[in-house]
mmCIF file of the N, C-alpha and C atoms, coordinates in Angstrom:
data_MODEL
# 
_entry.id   MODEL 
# 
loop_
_atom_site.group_PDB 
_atom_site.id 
_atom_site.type_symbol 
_atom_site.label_atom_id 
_atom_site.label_alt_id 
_atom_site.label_comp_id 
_atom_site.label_asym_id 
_atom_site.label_entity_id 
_atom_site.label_seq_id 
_atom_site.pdbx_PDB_ins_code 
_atom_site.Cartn_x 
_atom_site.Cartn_y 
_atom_site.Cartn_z 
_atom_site.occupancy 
_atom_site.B_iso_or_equiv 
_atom_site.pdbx_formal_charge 
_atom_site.auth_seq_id 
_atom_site.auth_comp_id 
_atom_site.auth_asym_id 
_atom_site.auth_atom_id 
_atom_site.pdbx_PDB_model_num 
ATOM 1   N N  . UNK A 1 1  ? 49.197 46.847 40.588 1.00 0.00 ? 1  UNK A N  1 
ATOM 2   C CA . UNK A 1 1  ? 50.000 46.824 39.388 1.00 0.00 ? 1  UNK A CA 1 
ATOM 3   C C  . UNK A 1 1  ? 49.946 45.429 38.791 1.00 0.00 ? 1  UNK A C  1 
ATOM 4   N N  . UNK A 1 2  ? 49.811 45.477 37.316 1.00 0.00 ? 2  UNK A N  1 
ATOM 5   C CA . UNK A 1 2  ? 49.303 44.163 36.994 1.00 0.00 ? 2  UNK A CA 1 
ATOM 6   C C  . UNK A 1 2  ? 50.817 43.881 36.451 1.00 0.00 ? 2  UNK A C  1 
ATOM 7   N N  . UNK A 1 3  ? 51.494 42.557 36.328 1.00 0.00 ? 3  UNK A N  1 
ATOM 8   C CA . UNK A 1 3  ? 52.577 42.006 36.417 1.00 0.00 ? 3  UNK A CA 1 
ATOM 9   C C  . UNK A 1 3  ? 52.682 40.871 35.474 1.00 0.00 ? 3  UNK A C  1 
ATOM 10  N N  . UNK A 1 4  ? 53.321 41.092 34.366 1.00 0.00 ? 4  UNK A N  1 
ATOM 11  C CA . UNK A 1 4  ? 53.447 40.369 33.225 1.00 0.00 ? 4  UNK A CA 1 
ATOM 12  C C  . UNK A 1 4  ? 54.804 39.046 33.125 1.00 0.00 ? 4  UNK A C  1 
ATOM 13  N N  . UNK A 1 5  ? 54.772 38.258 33.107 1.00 0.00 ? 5  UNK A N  1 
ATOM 14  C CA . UNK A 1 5  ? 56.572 37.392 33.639 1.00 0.00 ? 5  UNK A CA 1 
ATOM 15  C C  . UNK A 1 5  ? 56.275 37.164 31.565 1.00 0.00 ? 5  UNK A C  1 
ATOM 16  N N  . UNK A 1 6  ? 57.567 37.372 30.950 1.00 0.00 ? 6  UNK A N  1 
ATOM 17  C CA . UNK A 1 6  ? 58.135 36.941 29.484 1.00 0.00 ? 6  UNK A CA 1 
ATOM 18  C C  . UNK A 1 6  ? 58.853 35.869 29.292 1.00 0.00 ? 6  UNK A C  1 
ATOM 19  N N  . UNK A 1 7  ? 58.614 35.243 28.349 1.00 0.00 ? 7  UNK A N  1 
ATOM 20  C CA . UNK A 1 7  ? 59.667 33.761 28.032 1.00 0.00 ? 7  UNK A CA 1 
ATOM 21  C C  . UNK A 1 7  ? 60.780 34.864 27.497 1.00 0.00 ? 7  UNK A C  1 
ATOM 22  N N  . UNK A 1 8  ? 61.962 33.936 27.801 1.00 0.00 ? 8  UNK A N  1 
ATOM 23  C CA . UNK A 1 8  ? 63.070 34.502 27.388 1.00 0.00 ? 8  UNK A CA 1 
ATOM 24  C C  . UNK A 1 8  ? 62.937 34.672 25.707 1.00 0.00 ? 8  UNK A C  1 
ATOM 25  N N  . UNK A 1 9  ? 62.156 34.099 25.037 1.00 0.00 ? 9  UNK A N  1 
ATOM 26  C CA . UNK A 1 9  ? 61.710 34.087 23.435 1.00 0.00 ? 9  UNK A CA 1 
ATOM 27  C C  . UNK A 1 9  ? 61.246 35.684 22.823 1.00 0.00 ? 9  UNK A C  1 
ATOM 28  N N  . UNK A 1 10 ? 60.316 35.993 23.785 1.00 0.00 ? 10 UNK A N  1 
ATOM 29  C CA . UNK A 1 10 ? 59.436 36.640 23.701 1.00 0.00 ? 10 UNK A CA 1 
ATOM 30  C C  . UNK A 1 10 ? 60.414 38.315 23.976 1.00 0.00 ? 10 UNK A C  1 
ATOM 31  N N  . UNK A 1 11 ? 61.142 38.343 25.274 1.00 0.00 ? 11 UNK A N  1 
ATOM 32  C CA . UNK A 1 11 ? 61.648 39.283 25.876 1.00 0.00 ? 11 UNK A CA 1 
ATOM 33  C C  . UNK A 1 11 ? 63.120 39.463 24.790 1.00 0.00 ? 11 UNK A C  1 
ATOM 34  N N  . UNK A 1 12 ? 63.646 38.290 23.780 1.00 0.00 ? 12 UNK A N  1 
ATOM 35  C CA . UNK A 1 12 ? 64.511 38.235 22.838 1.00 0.00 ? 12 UNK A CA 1 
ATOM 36  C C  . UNK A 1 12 ? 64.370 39.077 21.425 1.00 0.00 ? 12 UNK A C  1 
ATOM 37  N N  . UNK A 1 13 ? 62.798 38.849 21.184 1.00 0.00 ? 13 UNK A N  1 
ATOM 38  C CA . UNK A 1 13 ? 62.076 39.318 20.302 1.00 0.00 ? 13 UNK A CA 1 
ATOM 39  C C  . UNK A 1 13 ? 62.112 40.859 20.386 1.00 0.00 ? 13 UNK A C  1 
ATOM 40  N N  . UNK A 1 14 ? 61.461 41.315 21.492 1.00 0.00 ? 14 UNK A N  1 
ATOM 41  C CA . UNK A 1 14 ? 60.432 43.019 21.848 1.00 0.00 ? 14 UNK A CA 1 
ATOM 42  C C  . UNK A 1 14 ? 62.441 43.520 22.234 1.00 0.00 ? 14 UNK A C  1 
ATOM 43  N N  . UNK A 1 15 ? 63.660 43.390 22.206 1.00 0.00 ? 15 UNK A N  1 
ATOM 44  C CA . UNK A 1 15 ? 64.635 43.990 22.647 1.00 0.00 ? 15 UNK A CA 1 
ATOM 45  C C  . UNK A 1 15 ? 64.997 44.375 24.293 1.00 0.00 ? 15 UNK A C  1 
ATOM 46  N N  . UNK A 1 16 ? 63.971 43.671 25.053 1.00 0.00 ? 16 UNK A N  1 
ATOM 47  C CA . UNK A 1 16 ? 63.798 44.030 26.460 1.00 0.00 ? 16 UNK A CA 1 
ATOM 48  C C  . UNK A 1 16 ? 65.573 43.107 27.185 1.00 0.00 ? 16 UNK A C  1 
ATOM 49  N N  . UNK A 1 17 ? 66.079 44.714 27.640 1.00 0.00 ? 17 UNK A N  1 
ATOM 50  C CA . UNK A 1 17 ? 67.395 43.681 28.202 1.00 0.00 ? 17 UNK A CA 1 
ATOM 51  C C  . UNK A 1 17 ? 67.402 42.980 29.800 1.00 0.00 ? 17 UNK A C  1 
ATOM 52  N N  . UNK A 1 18 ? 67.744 42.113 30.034 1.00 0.00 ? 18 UNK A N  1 
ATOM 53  C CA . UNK A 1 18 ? 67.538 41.529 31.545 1.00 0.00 ? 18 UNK A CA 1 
ATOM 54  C C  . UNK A 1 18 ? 67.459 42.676 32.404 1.00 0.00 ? 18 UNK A C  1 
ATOM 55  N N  . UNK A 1 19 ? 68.310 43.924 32.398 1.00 0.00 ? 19 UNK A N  1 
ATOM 56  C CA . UNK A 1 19 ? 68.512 44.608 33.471 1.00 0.00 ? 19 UNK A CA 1 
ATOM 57  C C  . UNK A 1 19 ? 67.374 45.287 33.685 1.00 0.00 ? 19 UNK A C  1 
ATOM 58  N N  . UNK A 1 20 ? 66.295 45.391 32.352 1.00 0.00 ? 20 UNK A N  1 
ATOM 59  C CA . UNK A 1 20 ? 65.026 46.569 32.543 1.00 0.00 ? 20 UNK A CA 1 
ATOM 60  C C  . UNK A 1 20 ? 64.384 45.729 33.356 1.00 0.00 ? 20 UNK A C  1 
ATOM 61  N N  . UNK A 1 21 ? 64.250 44.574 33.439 1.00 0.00 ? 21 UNK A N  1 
ATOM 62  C CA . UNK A 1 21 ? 62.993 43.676 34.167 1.00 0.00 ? 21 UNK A CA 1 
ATOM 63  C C  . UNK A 1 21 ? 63.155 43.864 35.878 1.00 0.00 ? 21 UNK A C  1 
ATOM 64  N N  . UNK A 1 22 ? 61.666 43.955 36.028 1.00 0.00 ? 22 UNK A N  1 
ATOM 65  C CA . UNK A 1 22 ? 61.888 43.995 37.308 1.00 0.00 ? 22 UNK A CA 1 
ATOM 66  C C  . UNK A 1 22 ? 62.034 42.570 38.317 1.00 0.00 ? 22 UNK A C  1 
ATOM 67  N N  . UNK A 1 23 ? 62.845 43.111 39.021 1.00 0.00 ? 23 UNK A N  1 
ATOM 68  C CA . UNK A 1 23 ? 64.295 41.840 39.801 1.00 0.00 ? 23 UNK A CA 1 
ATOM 69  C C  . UNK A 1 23 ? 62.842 41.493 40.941 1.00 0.00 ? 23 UNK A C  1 
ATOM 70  N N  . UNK A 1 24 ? 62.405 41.991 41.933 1.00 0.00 ? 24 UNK A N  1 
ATOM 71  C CA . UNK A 1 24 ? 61.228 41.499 42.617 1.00 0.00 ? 24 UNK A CA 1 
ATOM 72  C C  . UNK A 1 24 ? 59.901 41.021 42.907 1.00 0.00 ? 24 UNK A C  1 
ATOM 73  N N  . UNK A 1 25 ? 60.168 40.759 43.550 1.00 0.00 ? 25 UNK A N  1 
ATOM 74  C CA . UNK A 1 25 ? 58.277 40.587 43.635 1.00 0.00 ? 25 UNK A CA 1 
ATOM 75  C C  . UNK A 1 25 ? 56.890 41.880 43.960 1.00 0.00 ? 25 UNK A C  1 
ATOM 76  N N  . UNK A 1 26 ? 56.218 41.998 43.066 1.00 0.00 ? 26 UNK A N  1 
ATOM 77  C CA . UNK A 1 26 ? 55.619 43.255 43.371 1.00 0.00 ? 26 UNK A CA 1 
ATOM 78  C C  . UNK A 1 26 ? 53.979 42.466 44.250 1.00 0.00 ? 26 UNK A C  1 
ATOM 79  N N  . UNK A 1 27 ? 53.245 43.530 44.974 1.00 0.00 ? 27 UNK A N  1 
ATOM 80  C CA . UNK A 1 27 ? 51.874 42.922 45.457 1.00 0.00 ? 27 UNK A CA 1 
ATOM 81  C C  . UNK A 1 27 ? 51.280 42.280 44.772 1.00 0.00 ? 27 UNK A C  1 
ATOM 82  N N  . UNK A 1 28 ? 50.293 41.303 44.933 1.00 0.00 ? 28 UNK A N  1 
ATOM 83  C CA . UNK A 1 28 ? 49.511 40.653 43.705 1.00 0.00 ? 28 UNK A CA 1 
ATOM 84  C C  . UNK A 1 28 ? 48.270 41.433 43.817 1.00 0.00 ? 28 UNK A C  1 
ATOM 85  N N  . UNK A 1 29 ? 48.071 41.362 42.258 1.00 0.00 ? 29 UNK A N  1 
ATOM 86  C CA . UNK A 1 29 ? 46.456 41.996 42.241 1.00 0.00 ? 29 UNK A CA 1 
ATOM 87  C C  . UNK A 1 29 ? 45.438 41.111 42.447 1.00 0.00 ? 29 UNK A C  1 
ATOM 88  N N  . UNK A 1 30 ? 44.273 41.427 42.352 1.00 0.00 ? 30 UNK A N  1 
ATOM 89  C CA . UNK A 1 30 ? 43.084 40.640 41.872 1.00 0.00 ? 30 UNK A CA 1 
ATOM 90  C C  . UNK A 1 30 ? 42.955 39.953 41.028 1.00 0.00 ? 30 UNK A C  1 
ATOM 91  N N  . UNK A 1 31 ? 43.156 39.738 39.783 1.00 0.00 ? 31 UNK A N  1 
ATOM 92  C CA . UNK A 1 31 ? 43.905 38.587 38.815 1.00 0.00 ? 31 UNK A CA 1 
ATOM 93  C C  . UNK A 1 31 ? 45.262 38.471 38.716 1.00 0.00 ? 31 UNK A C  1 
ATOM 94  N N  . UNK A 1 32 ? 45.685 38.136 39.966 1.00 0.00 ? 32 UNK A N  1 
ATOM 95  C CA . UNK A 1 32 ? 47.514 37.350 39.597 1.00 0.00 ? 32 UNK A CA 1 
ATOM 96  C C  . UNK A 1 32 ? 48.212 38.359 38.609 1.00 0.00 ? 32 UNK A C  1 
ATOM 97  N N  . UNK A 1 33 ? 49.618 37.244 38.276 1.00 0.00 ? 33 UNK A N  1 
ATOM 98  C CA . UNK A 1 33 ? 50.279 37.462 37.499 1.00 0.00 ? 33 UNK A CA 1 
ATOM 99  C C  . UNK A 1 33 ? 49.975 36.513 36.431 1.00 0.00 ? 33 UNK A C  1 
ATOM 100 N N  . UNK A 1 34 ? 50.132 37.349 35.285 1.00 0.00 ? 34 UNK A N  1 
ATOM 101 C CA . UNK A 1 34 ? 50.418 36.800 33.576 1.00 0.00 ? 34 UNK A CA 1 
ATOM 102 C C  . UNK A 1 34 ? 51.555 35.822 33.242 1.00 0.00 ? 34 UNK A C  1 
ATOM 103 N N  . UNK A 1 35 ? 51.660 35.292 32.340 1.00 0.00 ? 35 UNK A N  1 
ATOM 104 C CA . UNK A 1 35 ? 52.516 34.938 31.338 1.00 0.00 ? 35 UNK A CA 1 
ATOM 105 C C  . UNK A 1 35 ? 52.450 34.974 30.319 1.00 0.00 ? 35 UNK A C  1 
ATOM 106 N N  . UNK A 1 36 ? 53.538 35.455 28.873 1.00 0.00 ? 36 UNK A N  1 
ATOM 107 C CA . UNK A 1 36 ? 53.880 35.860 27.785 1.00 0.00 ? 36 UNK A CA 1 
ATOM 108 C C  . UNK A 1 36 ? 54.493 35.681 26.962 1.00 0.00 ? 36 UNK A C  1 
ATOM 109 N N  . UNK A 1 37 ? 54.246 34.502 25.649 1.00 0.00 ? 37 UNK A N  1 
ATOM 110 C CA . UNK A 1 37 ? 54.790 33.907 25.366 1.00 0.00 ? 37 UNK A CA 1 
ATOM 111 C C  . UNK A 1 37 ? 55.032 33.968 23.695 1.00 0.00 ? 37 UNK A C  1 
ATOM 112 N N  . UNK A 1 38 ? 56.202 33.984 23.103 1.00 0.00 ? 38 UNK A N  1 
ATOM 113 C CA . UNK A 1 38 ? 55.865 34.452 21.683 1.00 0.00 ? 38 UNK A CA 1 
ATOM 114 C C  . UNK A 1 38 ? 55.751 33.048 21.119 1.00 0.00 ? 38 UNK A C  1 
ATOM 115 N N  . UNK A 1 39 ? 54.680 33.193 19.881 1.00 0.00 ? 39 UNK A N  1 
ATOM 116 C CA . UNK A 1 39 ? 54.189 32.278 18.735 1.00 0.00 ? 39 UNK A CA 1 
ATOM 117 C C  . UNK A 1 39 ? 54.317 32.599 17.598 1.00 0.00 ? 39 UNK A C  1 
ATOM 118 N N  . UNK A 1 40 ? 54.816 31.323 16.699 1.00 0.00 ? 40 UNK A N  1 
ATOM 119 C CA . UNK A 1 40 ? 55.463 32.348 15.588 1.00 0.00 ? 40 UNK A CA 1 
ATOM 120 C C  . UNK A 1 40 ? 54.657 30.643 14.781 1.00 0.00 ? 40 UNK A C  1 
ATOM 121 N N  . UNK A 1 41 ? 53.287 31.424 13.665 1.00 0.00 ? 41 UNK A N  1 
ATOM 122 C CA . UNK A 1 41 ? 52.128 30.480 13.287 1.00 0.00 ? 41 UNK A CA 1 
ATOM 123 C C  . UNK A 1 41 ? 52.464 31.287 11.874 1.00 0.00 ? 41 UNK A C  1 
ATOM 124 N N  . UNK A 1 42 ? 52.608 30.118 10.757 1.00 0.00 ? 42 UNK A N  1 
ATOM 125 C CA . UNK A 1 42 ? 52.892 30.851 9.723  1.00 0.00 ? 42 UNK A CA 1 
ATOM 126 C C  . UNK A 1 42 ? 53.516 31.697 9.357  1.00 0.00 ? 42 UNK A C  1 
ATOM 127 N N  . UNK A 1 43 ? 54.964 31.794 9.727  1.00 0.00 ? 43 UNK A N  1 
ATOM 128 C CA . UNK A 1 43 ? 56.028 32.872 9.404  1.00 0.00 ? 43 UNK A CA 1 
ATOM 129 C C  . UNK A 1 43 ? 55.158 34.175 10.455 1.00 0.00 ? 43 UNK A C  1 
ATOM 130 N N  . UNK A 1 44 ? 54.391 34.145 10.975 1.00 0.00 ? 44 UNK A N  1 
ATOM 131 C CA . UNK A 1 44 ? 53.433 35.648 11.406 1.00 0.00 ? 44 UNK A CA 1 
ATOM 132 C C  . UNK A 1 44 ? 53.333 35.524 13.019 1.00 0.00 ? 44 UNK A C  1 
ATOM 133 N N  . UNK A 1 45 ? 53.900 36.010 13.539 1.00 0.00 ? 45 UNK A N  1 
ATOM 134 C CA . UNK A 1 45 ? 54.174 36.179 15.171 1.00 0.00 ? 45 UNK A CA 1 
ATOM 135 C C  . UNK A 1 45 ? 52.887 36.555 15.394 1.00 0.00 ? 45 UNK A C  1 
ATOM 136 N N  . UNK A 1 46 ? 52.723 36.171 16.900 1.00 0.00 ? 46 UNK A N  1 
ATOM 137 C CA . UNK A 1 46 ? 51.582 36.311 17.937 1.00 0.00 ? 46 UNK A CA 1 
ATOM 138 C C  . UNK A 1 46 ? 51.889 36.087 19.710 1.00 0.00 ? 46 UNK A C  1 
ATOM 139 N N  . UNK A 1 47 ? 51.424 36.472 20.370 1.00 0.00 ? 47 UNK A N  1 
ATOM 140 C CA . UNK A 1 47 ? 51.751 36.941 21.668 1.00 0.00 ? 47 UNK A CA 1 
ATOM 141 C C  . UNK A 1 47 ? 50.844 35.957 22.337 1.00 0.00 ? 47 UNK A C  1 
ATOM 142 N N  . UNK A 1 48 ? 50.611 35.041 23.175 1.00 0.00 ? 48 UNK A N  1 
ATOM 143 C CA . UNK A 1 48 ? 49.996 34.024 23.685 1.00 0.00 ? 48 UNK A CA 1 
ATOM 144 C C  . UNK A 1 48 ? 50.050 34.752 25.297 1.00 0.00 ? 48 UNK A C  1 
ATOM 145 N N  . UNK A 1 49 ? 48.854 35.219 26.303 1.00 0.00 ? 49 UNK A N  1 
ATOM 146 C CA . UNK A 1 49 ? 48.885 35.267 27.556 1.00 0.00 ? 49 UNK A CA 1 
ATOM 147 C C  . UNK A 1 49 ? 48.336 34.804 27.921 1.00 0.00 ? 49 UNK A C  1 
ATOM 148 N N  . UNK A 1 50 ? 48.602 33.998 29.561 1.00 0.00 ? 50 UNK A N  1 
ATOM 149 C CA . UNK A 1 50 ? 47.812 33.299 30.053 1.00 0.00 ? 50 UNK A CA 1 
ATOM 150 C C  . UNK A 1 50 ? 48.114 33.701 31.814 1.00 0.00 ? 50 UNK A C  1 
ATOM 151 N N  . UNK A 1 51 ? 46.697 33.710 32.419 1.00 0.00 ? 51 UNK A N  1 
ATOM 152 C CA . UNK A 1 51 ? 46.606 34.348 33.458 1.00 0.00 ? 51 UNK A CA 1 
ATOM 153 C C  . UNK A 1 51 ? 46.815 33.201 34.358 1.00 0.00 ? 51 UNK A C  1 
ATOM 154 N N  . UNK A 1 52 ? 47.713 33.270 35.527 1.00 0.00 ? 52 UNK A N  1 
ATOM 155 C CA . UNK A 1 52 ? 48.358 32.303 36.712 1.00 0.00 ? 52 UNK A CA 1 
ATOM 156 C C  . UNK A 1 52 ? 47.202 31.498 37.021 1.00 0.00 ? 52 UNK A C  1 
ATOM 157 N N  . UNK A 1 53 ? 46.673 32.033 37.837 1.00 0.00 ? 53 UNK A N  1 
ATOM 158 C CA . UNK A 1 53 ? 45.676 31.929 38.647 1.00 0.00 ? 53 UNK A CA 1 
ATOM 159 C C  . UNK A 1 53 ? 44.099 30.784 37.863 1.00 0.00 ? 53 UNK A C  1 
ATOM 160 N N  . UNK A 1 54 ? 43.718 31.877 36.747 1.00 0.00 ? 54 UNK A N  1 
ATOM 161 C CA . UNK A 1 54 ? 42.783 30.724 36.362 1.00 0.00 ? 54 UNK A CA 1 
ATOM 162 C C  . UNK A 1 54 ? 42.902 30.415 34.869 1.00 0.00 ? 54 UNK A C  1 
ATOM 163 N N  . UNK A 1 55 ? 43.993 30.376 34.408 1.00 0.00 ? 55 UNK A N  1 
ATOM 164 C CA . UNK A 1 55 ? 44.443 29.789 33.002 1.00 0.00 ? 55 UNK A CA 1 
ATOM 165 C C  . UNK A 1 55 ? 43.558 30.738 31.421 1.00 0.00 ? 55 UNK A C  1 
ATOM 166 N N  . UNK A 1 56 ? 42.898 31.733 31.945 1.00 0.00 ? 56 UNK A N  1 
ATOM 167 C CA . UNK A 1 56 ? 42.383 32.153 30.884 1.00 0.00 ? 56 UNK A CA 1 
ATOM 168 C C  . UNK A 1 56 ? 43.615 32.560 30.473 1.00 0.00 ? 56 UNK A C  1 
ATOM 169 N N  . UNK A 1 57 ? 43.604 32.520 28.925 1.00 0.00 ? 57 UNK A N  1 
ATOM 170 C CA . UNK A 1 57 ? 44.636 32.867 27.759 1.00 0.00 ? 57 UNK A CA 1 
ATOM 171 C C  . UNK A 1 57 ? 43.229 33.736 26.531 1.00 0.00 ? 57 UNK A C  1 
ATOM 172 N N  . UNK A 1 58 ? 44.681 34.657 26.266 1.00 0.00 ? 58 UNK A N  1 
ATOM 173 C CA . UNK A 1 58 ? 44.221 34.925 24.747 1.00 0.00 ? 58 UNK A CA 1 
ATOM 174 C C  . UNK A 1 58 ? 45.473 35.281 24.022 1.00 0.00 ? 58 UNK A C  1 
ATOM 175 N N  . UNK A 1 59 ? 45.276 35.257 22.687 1.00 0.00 ? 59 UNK A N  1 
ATOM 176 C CA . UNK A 1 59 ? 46.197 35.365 21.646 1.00 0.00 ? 59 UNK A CA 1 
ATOM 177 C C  . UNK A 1 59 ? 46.211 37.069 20.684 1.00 0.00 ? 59 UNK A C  1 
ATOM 178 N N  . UNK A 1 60 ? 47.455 37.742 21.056 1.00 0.00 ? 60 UNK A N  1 
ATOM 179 C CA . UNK A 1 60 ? 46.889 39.096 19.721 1.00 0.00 ? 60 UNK A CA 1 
ATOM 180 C C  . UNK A 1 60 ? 48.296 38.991 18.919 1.00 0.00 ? 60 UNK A C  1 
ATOM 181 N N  . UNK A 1 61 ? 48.222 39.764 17.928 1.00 0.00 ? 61 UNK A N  1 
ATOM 182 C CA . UNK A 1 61 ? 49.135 39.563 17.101 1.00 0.00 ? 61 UNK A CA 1 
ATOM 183 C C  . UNK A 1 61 ? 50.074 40.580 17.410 1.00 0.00 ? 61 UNK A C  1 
ATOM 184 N N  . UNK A 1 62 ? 51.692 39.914 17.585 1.00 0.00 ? 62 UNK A N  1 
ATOM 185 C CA . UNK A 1 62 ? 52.736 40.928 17.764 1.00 0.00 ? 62 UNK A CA 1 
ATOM 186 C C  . UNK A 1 62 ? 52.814 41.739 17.414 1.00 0.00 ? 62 UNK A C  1 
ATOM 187 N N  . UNK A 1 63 ? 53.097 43.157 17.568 1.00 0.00 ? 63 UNK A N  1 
ATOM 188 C CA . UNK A 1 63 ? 53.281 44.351 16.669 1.00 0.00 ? 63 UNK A CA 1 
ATOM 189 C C  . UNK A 1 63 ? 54.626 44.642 16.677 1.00 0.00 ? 63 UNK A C  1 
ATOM 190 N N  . UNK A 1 64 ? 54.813 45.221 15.354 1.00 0.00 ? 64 UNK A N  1 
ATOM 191 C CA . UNK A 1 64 ? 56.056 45.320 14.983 1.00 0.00 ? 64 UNK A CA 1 
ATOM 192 C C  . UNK A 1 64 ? 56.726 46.667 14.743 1.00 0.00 ? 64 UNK A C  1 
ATOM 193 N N  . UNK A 1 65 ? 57.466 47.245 14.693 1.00 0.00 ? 65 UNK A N  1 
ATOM 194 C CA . UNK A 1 65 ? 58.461 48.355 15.189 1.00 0.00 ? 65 UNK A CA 1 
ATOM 195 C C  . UNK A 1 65 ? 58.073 48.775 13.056 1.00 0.00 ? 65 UNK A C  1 
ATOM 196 N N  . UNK A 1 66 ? 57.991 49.931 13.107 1.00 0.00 ? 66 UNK A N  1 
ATOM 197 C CA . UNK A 1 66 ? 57.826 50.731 11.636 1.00 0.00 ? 66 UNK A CA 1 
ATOM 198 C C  . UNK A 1 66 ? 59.492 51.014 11.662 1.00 0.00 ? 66 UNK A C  1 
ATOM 199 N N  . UNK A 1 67 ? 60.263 50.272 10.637 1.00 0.00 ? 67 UNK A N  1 
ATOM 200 C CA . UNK A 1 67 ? 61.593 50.985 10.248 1.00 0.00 ? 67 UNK A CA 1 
ATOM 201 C C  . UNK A 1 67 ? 61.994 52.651 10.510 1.00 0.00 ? 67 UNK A C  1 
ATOM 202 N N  . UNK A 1 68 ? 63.257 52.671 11.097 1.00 0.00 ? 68 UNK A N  1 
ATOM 203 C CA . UNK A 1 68 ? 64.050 54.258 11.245 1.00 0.00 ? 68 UNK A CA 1 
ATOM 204 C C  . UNK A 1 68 ? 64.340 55.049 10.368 1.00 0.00 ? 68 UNK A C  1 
# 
């Protein structure tokens, strides 16, 4: 199971409440755990990950919720 950790920025943003996150430690995979970080470049959000283990990062653009 691949295992994502969120800046509190990021997890503020997507509506994710503390209690959904998972509280433990799960097995590690073959590429580690992530990190997830929101970027906000020109008024226009973007999602920054970067992998533990050997620092590869890439950048995609946040997606956003279509109005109710």
């Amino acid at each position: 199971m691949q295992l994502i950790r969120c800046t509190k920025k990021l997890q503020t943003a997507m509506g994710i409440k503390p209690e959904a996150l998972i509280q433990h430690e799960v097995e590690p995979s073959l590429l580690g755990s992530w990190h997830a970080n929101l970027l906000v470049i020109n008024r226009k959000k973007y999602v920054l990950f970067v992998n533990d283990k050997t620092l590869f990062n890439f950048i995609t653009p946040a997606l956003t919720s279509s109005p109710p």
